[in-house]
ZAMARGU-4260 file (C-alpha; in steps of 0.2 Angstrom, whole numbers, plus 5000, padded with zeros to 4 digits):
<rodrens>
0) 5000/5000/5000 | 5007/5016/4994 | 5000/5033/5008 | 5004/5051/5002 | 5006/5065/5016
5) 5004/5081/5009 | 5003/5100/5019 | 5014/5095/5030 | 5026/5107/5037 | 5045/5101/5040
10) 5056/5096/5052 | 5063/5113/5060 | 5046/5115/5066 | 5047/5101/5080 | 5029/5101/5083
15) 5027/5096/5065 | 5040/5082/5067 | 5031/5077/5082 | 5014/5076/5071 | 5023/5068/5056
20) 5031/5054/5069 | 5016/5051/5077 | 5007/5049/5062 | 5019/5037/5053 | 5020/5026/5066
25) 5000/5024/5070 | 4998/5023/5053 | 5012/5009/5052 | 5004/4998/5063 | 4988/4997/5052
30) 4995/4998/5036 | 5011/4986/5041 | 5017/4986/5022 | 5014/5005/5018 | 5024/5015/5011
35) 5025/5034/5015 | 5026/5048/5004 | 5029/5063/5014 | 5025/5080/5005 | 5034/5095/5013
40) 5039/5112/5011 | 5058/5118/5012 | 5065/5101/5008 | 5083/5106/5008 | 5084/5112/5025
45) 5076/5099/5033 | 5071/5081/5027 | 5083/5079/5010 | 5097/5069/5021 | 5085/5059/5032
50) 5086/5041/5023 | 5080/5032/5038 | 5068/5044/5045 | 5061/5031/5058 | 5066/5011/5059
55) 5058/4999/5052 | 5045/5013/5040 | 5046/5017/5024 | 5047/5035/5021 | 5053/5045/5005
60) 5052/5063/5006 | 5046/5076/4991 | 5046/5095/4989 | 5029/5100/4988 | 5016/5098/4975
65) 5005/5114/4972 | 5010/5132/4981 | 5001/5146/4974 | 5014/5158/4971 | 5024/5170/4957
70) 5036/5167/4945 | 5045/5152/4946 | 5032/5142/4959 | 5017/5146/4947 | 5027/5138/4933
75) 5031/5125/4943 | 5012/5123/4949 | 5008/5124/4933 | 5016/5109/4926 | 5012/5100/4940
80) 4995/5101/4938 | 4996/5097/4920 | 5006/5082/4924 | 4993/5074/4936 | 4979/5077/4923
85) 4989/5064/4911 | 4988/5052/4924 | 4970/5050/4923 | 4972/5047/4905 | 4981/5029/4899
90) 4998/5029/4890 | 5015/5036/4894 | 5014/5055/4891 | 5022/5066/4904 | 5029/5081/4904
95) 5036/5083/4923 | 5039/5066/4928 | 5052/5070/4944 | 5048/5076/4961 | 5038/5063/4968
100) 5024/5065/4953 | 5025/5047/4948 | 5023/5041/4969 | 5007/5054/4971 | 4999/5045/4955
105) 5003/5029/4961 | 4997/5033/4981 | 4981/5021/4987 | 4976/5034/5001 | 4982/5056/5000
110) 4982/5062/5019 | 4981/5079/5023 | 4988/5084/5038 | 4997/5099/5044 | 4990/5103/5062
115) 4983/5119/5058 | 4988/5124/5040 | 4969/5125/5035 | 4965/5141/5040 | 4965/5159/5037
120) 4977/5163/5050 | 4991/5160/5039 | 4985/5171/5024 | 4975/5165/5007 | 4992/5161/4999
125) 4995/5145/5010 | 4977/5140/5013 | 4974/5140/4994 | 4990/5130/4991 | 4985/5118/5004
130) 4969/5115/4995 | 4976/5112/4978 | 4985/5098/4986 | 4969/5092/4993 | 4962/5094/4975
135) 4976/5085/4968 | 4973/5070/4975 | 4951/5071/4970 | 4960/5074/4952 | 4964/5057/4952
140) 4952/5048/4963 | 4959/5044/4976 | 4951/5042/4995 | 4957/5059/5004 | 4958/5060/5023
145) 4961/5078/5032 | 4970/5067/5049 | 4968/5078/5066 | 4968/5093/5059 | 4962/5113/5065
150) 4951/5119/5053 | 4947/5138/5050 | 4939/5150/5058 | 4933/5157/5041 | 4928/5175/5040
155) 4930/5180/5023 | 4917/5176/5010 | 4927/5167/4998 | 4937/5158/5010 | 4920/5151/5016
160) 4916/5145/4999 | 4930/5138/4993 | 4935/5128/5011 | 4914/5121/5008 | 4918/5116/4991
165) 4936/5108/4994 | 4931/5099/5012 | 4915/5092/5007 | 4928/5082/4992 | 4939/5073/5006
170) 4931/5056/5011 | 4937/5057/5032 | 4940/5072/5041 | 4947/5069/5060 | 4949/5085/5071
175) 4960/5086/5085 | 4946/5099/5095 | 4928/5105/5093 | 4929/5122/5090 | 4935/5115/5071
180) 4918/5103/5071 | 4910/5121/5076 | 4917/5128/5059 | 4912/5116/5047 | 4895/5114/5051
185) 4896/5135/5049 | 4902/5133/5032 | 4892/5119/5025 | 4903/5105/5026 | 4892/5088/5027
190) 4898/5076/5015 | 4912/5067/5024 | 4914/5058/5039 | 4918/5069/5054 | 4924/5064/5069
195) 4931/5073/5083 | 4948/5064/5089 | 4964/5071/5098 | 4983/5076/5091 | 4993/5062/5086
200) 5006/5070/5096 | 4999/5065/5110 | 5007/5046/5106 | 5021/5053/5104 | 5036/5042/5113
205) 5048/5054/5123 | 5066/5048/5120 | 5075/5038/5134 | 5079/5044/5152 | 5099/5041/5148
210) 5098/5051/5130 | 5088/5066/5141 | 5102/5065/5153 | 5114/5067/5138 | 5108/5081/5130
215) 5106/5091/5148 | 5125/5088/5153 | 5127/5095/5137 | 5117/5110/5137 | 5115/5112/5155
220) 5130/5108/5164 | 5125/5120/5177 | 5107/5116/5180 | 5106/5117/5200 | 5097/5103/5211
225) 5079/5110/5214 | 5065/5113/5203 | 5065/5116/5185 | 5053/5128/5174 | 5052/5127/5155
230) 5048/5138/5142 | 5044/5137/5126 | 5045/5154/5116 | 5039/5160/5098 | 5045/5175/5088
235) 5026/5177/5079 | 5015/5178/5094 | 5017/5194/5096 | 5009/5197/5083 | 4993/5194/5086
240) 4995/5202/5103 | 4995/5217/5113 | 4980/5227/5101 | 4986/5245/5107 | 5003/5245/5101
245) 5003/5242/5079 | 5022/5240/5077 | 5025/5221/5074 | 5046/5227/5083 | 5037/5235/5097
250) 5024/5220/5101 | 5039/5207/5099 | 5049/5219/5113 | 5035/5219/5124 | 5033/5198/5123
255) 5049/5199/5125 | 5051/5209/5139 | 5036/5203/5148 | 5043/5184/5147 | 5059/5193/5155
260) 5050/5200/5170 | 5042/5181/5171 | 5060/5173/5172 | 5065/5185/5185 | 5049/5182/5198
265) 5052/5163/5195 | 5071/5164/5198 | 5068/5175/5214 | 5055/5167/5222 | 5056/5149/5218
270) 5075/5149/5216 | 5071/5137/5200 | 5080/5133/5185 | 5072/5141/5169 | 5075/5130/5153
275) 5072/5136/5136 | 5067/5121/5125 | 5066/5128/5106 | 5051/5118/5096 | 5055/5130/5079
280) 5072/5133/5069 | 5068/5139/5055 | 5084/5154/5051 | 5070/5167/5048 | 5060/5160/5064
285) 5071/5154/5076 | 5066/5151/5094 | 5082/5152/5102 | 5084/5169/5094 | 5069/5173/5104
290) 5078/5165/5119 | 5094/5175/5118 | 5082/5191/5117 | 5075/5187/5132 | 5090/5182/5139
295) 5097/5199/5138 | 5083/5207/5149 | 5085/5193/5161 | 5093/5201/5179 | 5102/5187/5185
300) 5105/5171/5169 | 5115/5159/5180 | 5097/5152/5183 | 5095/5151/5165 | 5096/5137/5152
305) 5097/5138/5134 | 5095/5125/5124 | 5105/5128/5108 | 5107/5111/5100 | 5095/5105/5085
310) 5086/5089/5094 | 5073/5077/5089 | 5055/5080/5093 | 5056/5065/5105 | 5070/5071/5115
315) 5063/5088/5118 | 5047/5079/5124 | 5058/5072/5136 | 5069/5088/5142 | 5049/5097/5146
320) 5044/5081/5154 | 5059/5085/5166 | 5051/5101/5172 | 5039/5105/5186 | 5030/5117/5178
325) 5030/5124/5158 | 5024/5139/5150 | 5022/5136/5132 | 5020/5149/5114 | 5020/5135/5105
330) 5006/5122/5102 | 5015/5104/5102 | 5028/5110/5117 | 5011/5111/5128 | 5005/5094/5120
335) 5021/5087/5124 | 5023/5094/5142 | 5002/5090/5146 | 5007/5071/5139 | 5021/5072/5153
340) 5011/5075/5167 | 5019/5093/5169 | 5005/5106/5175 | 5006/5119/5160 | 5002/5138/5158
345) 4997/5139/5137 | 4999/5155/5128 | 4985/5157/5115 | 4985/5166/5097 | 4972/5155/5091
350) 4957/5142/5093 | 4969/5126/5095 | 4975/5130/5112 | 4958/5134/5119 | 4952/5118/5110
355) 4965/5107/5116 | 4974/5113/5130 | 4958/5123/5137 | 4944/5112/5133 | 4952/5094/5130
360) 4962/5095/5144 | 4952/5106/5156 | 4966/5117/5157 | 4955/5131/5153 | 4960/5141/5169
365) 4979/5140/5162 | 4975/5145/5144 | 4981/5165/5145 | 4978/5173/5124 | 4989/5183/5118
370) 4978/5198/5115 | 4976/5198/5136 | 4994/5195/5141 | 5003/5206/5153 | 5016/5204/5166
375) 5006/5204/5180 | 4995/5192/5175 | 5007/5178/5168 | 5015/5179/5184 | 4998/5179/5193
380) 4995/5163/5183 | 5012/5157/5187 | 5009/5157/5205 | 4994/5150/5206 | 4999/5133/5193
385) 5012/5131/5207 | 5003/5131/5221 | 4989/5117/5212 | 5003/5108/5202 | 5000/5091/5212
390) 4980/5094/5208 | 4985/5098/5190 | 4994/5083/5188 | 4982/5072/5195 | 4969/5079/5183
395) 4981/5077/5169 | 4984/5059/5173 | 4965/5056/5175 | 4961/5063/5156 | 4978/5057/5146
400) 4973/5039/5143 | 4957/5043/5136 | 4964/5059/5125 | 4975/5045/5119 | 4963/5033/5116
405) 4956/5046/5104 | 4972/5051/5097 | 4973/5033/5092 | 4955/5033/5082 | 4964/5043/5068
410) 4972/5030/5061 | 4958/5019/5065 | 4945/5029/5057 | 4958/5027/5044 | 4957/5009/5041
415) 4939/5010/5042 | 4937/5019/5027 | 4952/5011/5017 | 4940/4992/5023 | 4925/4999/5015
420) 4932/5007/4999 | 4940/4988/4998 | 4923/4979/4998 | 4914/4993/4986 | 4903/5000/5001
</rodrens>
């Protein structure tokens, strides 16, 4: 059996690898002879060099197919497009063979998944290139399955239209929280199945305790005995924060300075090591960067931990699982750290943290948006998840079987379908 990913994000965004990793190996196990075909953006900087991507699973790895775009990418989209259109037609005429065309014709199931890529958040450019993808794969029949996705909101009338036309083509959508269920029944999206699941990252397997005392002798040779806070820091939240101030520099100073002032209450009150676990690497958005920004605010660093290195998403699932408490920017470092057990303070620029970390997990109380954040009421929250971090846990532990249980109906649902296309139902 031959599966194509497509809309999926790369590697330097680890909650991507995270979803990718989870995915392949769920998958895997119901499809034990598949072959992956994983289609992702910036190849060359992330999955070119990756032969065995994960033991014992076949994974080839493609540029993308379709990205609306100028000059050279519309050419390139434009040939693509012509290319899969000869597919549907017998005989050997193609004119753009290379690039993983030939595997995307020859795939039995297309899965879209790319954790929240299907929305307007992102602009019209990348939601419109994530549904020519979807459309490619309805070019040439084959089943289409959106796996644990975020879907919209959509405001914009067009958007609305074209999301109705191009969902109600898949065959299974899965959603990782309600809210998403919320806007396709908004839009008119009726046709496929819909089921409300969880992330896949939820199964995600933290590397081992010796390789998570590796990397922090490593990184961390002076982390103290004590407690141990973590941090997981973006450089776009900003922007969709702090409404009074219109200056995309200014907002990204005053995140940076209110995480600063955070640092400092935790460092003076709790004498606690603050870690800085990077979930993005990307050279234009770099969370360390972010990290060193802050660092430079910071009144007293020797508390202060940095992780520089470029680490799997396992083994930074395994560094948060080390702290006691974690405040996360980013959505698959608060997946990873509510998986561990660790009581977790998210910061939200958009429905997926209130869906999953506020609703899922009934850690509403802990979800702070972006819009509302200030220094005192970070640090209010911070005192208060420190005070009920043993009730948090427990409440954690009492929900994390069955969010797994549903993360795991993804790639059941999957096989469900695939059963029924098989006996012509």
């Amino acid at each position: 059996m031959k599966i194509s990913i497509i809309n999926n994000y790369p590697g330097f965004n680890k909650g991507n690898e995270a979803l990718l990793n989870s995915i392949l190996t769920s998958l895997n196990d119901k499809f034990p002879d598949a072959e992956f075909n994983v289609y992702t953006y910036d190849l060359e900087l992330n999955y070119s060099i990756k032969k065995d991507y994960i033991r014992g699973i076949k994974v080839n790895f493609h540029r993308e197919l379709g990205k609306i775009g100028i000059n050279k990418k519309l050419i390139r989209t434009f040939l693509i497009t012509v290319s899969l259109l000869l597919y549907r037609f017998p005989g050997n005429i193609k004119i753009f063979n290379g690039n993983g065309i030939k595997e995307f014709a020859d795939s039995d199931l297309v899965i879209s998944t790319g954790g929240d890529v299907l929305t307007e958040d992102y602009g019209p450019r990348s939601l419109y290139s994530c549904y020519l993808n979807i459309l490619y794969g309805k070019l040439l029949k084959k089943p289409v399955v959106l796996y644990a996705e975020s879907i919209g909101p959509f405001h914009n009338a067009i958007n609305r239209r074209m999301s109705k036309i191009v969902l109600n083509k898949a065959d299974l959508i899965t959603l990782r929280e309600e809210l998403s269920e919320k806007n396709l029944k908004e839009i008119g999206v009726n046709d496929p199945i819909i089921k409300v699941t969880a992330d896949s990252a939820f199964l995600l397997e933290p590397a081992d305790e010796n390789r998570i005392k590796e990397i922090l002798n490593i990184e961390g040779p002076g982390i103290h005995p004590g407690p141990m806070i973590g941090f997981s820091v973006s450089s776009i939240i900003s922007d969709y924060g702090f409404e009074g101030i219109e200056n995309k520099s200014e907002k990204y100073e005053m995140y940076v300075r209110t995480i600063s002032e955070a640092v400092d209450h935790i460092t003076g009150k709790y004498d606690a090591t603050v870690i800085f676990v990077p979930h993005v690497i990307h050279p234009r958005h770099d969370d360390r960067k972010v990290a060193n920004d802050i660092k430079k605010h910071i009144k007293d660093i020797s508390g202060c931990v940095l992780i520089e290195g470029d680490y799997k998403a396992e083994e930074l699932k395994g560094i948060i699982g080390k702290c006691d408490l974690f405040i996360g920017s980013r959505m698959h470092s608060t997946i990873a750290s509510t998986s561990m057990g660790v009581p977790t303070i998210a910061l939200a620029y958009s429905q997926k943290m209130h869906g999953i970390i506020g609703k899922m997990l009934g850690q509403k109380k802990y979800v702070i948006d972006i819009k509302e954040l200030d220094k005192d009421k970070l640090i209010s929250k911070i005192d208060e998840a420190w005070s009920d971090r043993e009730s948090i846990k427990k409440d954690l532990s009492a929900r994390m079987e069955d969010v797994k249980n549903l993360s795991k109906q993804n790639a059941e649902l999957v096989y469900g379908v695939m059963a029924r296309l098989k006996k012509g139902i």
